[in-house]
C-alpha positions as CSV (number, residue, x, y, z in Angstrom):
1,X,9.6,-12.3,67.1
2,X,10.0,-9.5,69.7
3,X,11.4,-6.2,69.7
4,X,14.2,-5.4,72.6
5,X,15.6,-2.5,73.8
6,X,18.8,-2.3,75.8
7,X,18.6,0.5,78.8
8,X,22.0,0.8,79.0
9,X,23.2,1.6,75.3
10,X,20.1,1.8,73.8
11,X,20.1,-0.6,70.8
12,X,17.1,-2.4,69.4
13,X,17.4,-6.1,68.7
14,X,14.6,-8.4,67.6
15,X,14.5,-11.8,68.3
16,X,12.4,-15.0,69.0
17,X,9.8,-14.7,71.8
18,X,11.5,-17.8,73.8
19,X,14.7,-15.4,73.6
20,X,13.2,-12.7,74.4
21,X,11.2,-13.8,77.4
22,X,14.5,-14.7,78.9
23,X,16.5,-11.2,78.1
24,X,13.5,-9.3,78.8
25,X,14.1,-7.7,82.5
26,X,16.9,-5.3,84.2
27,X,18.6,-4.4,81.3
28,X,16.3,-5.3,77.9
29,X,12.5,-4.0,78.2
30,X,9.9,-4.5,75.0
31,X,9.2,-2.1,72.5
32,X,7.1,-1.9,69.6
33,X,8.1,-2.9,66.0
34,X,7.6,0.4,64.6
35,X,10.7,1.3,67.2
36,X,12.5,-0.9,65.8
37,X,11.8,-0.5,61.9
38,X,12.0,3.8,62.9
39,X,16.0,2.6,64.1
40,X,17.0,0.7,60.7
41,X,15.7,3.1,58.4
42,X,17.5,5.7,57.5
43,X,15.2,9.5,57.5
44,X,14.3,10.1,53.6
45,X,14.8,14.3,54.5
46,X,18.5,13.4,55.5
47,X,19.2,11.6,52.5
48,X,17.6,14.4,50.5
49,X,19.6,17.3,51.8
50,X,22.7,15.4,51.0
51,X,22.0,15.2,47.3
52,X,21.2,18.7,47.4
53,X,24.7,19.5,48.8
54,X,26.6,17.6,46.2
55,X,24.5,18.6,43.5
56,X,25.0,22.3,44.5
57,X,28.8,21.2,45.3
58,X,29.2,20.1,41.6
59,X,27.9,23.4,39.9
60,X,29.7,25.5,42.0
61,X,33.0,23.9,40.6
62,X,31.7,23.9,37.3
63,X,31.2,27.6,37.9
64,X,34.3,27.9,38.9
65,X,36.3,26.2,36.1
66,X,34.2,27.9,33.6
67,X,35.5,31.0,35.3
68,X,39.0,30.0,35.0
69,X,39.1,29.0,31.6
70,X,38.0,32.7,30.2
């Protein structure tokens, strides 16, 4: 298996080495695997920031109904 990325849109594919051999060229060059595993991933810090948000979302309307019930 090989690692190919487009230089016109930019997507990472991986596919067998016969394939690749053939696409590899103008338009698909080789990159490493980590490039490829780096694009399917998604970053743990983004993930984490989002929970923060909605857990901060959350007790700011509990804050606020509490409020609005006295």
């Amino acid at each position: 298996m090989k690692c190919l990325k487009s230089n016109k849109t930019g997507n990472i594919i991986r596919v067998e080495d016969s394939q690749a051999y053939q696409m590899a060229g103008r338009e698909w060059q080789y990159v490493p695997k980590s490039e490829w595993k780096a694009d399917r991933r998604p970053a743990k810090k983004e993930v984490e920031v989002v929970v923060e948000v909605q857990e901060q979302t959350i007790a700011e309307k509990q804050l606020n109904k509490k409020k609005k019930d006295k």
